[in-house]
C-alpha positions as CSV (number, residue, x, y, z in Angstrom):
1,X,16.8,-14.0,-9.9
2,X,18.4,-10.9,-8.8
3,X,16.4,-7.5,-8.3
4,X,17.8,-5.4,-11.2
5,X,16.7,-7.8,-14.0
6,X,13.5,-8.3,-13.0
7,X,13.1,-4.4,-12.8
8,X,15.1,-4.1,-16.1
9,X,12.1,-6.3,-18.1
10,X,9.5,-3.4,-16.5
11,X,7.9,-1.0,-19.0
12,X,8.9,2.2,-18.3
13,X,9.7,3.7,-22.3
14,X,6.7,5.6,-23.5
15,X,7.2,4.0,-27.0
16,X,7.1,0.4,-26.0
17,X,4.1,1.6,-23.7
18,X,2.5,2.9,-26.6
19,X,2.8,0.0,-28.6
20,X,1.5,-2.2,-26.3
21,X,-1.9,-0.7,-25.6
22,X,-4.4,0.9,-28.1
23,X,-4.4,4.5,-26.8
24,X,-6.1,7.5,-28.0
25,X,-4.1,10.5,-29.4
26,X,-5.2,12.5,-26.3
27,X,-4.1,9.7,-23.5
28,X,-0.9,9.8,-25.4
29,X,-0.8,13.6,-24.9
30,X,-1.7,13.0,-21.3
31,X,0.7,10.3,-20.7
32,X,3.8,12.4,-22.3
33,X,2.8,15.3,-20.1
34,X,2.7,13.3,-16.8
35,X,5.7,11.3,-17.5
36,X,7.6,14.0,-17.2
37,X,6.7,15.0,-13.4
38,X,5.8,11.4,-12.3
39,X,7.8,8.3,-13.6
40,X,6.0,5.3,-15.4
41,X,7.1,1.5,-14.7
42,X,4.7,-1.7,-15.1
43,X,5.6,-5.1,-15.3
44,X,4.6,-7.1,-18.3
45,X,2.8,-9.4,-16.2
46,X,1.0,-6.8,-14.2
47,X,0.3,-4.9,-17.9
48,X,-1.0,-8.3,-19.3
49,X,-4.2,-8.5,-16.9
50,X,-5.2,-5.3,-18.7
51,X,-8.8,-6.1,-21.0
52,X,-7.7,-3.6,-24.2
53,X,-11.5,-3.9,-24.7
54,X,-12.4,-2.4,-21.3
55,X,-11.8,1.5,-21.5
56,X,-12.9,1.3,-17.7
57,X,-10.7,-1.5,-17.1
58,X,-9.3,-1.2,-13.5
59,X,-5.8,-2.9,-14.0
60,X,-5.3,0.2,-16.6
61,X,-6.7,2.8,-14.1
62,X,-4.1,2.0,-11.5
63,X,-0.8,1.3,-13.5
64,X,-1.3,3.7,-16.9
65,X,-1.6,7.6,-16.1
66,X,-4.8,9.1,-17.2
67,X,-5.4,13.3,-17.5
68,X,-6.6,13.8,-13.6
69,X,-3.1,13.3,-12.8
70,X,-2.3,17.1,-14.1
71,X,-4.6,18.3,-11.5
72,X,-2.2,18.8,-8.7
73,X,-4.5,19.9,-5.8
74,X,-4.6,18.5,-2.6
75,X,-0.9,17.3,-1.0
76,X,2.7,15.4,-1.3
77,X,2.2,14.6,2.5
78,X,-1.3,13.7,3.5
79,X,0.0,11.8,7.0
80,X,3.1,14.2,8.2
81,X,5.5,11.6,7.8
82,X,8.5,14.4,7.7
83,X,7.2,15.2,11.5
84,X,7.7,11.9,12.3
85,X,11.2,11.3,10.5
86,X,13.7,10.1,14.1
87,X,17.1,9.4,11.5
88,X,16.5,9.8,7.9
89,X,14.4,6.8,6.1
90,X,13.1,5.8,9.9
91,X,9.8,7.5,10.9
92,X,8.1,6.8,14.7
93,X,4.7,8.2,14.6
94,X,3.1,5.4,17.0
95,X,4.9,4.6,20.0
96,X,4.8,0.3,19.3
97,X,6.4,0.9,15.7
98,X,9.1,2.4,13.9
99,X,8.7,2.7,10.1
100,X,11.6,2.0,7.4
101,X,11.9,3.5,4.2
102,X,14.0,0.9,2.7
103,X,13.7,2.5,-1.1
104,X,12.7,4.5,-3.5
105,X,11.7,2.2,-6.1
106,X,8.7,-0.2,-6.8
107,X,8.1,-3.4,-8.9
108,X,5.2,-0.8,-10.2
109,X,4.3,2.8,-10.0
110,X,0.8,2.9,-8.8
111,X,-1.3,6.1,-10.0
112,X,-2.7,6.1,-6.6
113,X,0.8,5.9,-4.8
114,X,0.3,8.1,-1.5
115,X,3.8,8.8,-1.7
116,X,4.5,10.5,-5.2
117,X,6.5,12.9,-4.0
118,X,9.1,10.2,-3.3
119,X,8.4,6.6,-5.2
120,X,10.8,6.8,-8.3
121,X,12.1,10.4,-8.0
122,X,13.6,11.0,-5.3
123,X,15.7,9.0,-2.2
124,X,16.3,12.1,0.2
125,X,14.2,10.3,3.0
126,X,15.1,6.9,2.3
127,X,17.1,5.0,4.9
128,X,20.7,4.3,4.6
129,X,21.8,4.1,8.2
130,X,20.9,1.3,9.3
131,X,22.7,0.5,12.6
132,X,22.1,3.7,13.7
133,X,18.0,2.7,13.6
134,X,18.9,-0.5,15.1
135,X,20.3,1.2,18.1
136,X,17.4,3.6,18.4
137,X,14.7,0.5,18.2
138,X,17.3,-0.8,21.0
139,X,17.1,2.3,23.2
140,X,12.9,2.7,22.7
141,X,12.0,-0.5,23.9
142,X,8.3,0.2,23.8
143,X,8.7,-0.4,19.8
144,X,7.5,-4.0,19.0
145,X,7.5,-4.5,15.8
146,X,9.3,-2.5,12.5
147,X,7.6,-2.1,9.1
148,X,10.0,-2.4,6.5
149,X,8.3,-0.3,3.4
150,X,9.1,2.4,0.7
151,X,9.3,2.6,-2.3
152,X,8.5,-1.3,-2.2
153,X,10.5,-3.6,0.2
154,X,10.9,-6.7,-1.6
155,X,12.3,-4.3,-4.3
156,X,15.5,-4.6,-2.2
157,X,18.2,-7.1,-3.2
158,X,18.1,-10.5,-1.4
159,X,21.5,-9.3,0.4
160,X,19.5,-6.1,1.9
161,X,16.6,-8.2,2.8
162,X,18.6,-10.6,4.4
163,X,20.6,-7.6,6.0
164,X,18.0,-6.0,7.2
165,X,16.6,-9.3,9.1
166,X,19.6,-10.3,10.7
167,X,19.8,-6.4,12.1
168,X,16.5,-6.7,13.2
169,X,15.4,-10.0,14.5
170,X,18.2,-10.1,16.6
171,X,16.1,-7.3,18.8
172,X,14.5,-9.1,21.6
173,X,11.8,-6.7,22.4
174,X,10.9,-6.7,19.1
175,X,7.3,-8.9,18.6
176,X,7.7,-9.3,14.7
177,X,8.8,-7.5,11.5
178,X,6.6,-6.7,8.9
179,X,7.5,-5.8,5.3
180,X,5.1,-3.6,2.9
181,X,4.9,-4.7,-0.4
182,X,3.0,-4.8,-3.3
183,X,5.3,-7.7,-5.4
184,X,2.6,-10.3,-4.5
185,X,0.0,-8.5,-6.5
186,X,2.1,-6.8,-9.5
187,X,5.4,-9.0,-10.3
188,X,4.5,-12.7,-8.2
189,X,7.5,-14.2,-10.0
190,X,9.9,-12.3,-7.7
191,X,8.5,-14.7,-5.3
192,X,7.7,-17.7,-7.0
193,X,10.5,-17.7,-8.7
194,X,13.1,-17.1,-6.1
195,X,14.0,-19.5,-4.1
196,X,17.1,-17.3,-2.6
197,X,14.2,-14.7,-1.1
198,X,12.2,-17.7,-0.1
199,X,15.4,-19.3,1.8
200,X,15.9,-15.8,3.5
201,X,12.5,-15.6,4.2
202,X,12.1,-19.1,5.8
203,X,15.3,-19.4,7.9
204,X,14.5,-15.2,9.6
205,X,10.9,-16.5,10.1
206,X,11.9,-18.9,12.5
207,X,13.5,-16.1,14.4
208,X,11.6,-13.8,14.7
209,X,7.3,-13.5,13.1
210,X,7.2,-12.2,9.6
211,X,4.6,-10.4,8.3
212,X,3.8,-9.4,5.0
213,X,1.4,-6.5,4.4
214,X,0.3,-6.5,0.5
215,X,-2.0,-4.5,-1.4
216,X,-4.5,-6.5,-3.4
217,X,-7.4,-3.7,-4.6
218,X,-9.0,-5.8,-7.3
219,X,-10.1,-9.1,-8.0
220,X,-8.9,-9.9,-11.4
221,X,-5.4,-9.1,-9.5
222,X,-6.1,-12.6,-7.9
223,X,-4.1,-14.9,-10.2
224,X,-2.4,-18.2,-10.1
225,X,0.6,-16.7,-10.4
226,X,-0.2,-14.7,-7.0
227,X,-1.9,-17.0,-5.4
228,X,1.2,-19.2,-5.8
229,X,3.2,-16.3,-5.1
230,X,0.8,-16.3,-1.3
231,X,1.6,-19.5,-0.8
232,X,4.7,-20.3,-1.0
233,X,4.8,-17.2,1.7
234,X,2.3,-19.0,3.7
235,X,4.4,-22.3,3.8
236,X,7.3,-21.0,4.8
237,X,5.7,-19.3,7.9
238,X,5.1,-15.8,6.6
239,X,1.6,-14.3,7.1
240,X,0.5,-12.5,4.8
241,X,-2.6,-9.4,5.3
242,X,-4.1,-7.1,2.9
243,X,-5.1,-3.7,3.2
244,X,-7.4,-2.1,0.0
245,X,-7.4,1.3,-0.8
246,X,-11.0,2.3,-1.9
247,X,-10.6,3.7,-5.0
248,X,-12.7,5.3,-7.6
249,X,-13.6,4.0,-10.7
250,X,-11.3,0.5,-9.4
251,X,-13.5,-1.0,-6.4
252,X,-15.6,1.2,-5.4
253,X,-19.2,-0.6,-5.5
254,X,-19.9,-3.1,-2.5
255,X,-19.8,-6.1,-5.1
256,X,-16.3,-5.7,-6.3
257,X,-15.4,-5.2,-3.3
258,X,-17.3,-7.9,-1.7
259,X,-15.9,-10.5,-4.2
260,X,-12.3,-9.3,-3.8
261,X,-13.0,-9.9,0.5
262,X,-14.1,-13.2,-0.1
263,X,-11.4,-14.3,-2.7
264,X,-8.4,-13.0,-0.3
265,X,-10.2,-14.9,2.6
266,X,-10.6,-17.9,0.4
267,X,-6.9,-18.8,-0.2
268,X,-5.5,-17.8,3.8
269,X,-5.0,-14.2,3.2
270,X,-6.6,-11.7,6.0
271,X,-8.2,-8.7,5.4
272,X,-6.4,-5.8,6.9
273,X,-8.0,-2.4,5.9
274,X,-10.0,-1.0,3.5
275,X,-8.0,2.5,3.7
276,X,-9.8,5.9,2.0
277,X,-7.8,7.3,-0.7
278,X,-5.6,10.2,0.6
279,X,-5.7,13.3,-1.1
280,X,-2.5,13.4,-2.6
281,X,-1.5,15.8,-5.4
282,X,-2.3,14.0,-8.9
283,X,-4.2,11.2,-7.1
284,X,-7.3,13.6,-5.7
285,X,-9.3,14.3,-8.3
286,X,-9.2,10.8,-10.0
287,X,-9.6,8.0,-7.1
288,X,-11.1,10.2,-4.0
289,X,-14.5,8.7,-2.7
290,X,-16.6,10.4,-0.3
291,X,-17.0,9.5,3.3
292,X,-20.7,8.8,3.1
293,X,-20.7,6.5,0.1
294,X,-17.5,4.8,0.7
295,X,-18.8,3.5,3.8
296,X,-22.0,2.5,2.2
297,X,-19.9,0.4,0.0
298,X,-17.7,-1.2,2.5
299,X,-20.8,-2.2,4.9
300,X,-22.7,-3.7,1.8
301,X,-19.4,-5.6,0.9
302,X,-18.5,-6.7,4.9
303,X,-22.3,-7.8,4.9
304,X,-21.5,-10.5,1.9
305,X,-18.7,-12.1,4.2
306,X,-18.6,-14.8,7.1
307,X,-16.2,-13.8,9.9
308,X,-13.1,-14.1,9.1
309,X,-14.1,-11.6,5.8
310,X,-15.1,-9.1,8.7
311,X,-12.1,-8.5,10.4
312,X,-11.1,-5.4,8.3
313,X,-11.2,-1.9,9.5
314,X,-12.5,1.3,7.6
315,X,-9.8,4.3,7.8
316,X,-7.6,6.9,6.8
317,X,-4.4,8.1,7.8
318,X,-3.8,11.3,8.8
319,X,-1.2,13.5,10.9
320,X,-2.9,12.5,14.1
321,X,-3.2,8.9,13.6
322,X,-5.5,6.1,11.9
323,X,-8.9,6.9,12.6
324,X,-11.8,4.2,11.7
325,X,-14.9,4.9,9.6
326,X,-17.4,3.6,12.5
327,X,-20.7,5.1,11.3
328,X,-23.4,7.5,10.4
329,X,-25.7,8.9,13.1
330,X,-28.3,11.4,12.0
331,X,-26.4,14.0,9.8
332,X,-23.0,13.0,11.2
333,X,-20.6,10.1,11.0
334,X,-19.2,8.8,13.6
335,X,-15.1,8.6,14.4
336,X,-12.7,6.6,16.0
337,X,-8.5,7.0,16.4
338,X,-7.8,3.3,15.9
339,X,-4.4,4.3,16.4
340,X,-3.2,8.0,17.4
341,X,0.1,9.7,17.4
342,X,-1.0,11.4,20.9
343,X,-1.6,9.7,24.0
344,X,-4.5,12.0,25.0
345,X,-6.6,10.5,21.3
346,X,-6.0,7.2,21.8
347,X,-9.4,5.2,21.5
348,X,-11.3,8.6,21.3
349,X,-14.6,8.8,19.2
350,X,-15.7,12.1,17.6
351,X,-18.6,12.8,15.3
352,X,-18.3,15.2,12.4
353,X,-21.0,16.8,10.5
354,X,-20.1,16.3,6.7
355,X,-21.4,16.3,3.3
356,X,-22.2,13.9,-0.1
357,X,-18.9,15.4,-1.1
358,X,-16.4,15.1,1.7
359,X,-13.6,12.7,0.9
360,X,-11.3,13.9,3.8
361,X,-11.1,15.5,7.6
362,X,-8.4,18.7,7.4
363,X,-9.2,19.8,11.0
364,X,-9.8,17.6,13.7
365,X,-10.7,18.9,16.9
């Protein structure tokens, strides 16, 4: 099953969409309008978990546009990955890994995407020299490991994947690779049903660790079909982790939350990070929780799990590194760079006086 058909069955024609769900004349409006800045693609198995009864339904929340997505505050570049761009498409913010954008596209355009300035529209920062990053990863050999991302990674032929893994596991100092992707969750089939990628898969695994880093935010995106999709990863030696966004409207009450932590956990997959919701033009205003309740939330849901449901971290990504959610202490919260671009913020704790309403940190001393 070869990349191209598989997108080629996604919904991405405004009629078809509109035929499919039972929208209001308004959402329709809404939909036309934002289609026209930021593209629309869904898989019909990703579309067919929607509940047409639920107005609220979360499936529909993340995959169909909705009116916040005109309000255009906030930023196409929350994180400063053009500071950290080494060669076009290859970014090396933390000294341990170098970054790949392997594509523009996805299986599925999230509404929540923290990179809409890129994902669909345009492939000026996407990688295309590839043995040129191969000899810098050579020449930095503090890098251990190389996240293969986009767009979405396994949106990549099977001859690109496979590519890129024979480039990079033939890197000795390189620990493991790790690809970003979001297929497990929105199109399992390109999994299940490929036995090519799984081949790939299996015969680079046993040269080098392979990770792969999905994105499950919900629970009702825990099917058969991606459980299946887990486990056939799982068997052929690929672990597989999950980092949340904590989103708005999608997950964000501690038993939602707390049931998705223990439903990952229950069939092998391990809980990465619950990340906060960047403030990304179009995304902002719709999915943004504060500081103060979101980690509320995430200690009520940690406190429903046994250990191995506990081994998440509470961040967001910013220019200066990944900096943990640790805790409130009178009428501050308390900070932590759980990884930092600068060697002088590594490990360092800070505390920050916010309030009900603050869903980021613009200036940190």
């Amino acid at each position: 099953m070869s990349y191209p058909v598989i997108l080629e069955k996604n919904i991405n024609k405004l009629n078809d969409l509109f035929m499919l769900l039972d929208l209001s004349p308004s959402e329709i409006d809404s939909i036309k309008e934002i289609s026209e800045k930021f593209p629309i693609s869904i898989p019909p198995y990703y579309l067919s978990l929607i509940n047409k009864d639920d107005k609220d339904d979360p499936i529909k929340k993340m995959s169909i546009p909705s009116e916040f997505e005109k309000d255009l505050r906030g930023n196409f570049d929350t994180s400063g990955e053009g500071q950290n761009t080494v060669i076009t498409g290859m970014q090396h913010k933390y000294k341990e890994t170098a970054m790949i954008l392997s594509t523009n596209q996805c299986a599925m355009y999230c509404r929540h995407c923290f990179r809409k300035r890129l994902v669909g529209l345009s492939d000026e920062e996407i990688a295309k020299h590839f043995d040129e990053m191969a000899e810098y990863i050579k020449e930095h050999e503090e890098i251990s490991n190389i996240l293969i991302s986009g767009g979405d990674s396994f949106v990549n032929s099977n001859s690109k994947i496979k590519d890129l893994l024979e480039l990079f596991a033939s890197i000795d100092h390189l620990d493991f690779i790790r690809f970003g992707t979001r297929i497990p969750v929105v199109m399992p089939q390109r999994i299940s049903e490929d036995y090519e990628l799984l081949n790939i898969l299996k015969t680079y695994s046993k040269k080098k660790q392979i990770y792969v880093v999905t994105q499950f935010n919900h629970p009702n995106e825990i099917t058969k079909e991606s459980k299946k999709a887990v486990k056939l990863l799982q068997k052929i030696g690929v672990v597989v982790k999950n980092q949340t966004v904590l989103l708005k409207g999608v997950n964000d009450s501690p038993e939602v939350l707390g049931d998705l932590l223990k439903k990952l956990t229950s069939f092998g997959v391990v809980p990465y990070y619950i990340f906060q919701c960047r403030p990304v033009s179009g995304v902002k205003s719709q999915f943004q929780v504060p500081f103060i309740r979101g980690y509320e939330i995430v200690e009520k849901a940690k406190a429903m799990q046994n250990g191995q449901g506990k081994c998440f971290k509470y961040c967001f990504s910013c220019e200066k590194g990944k900096i943990e959610v640790i805790g409130k202490s009178g009428d501050e919260m308390i900070f932590k760079f759980h990884e930092a671009k600068h060697e002088e913020d590594q490990g360092r704790i800070f505390y920050k006086k916010i309030d009900e309403d603050t869903c980021w940190l613009y200036d940190i001393d």
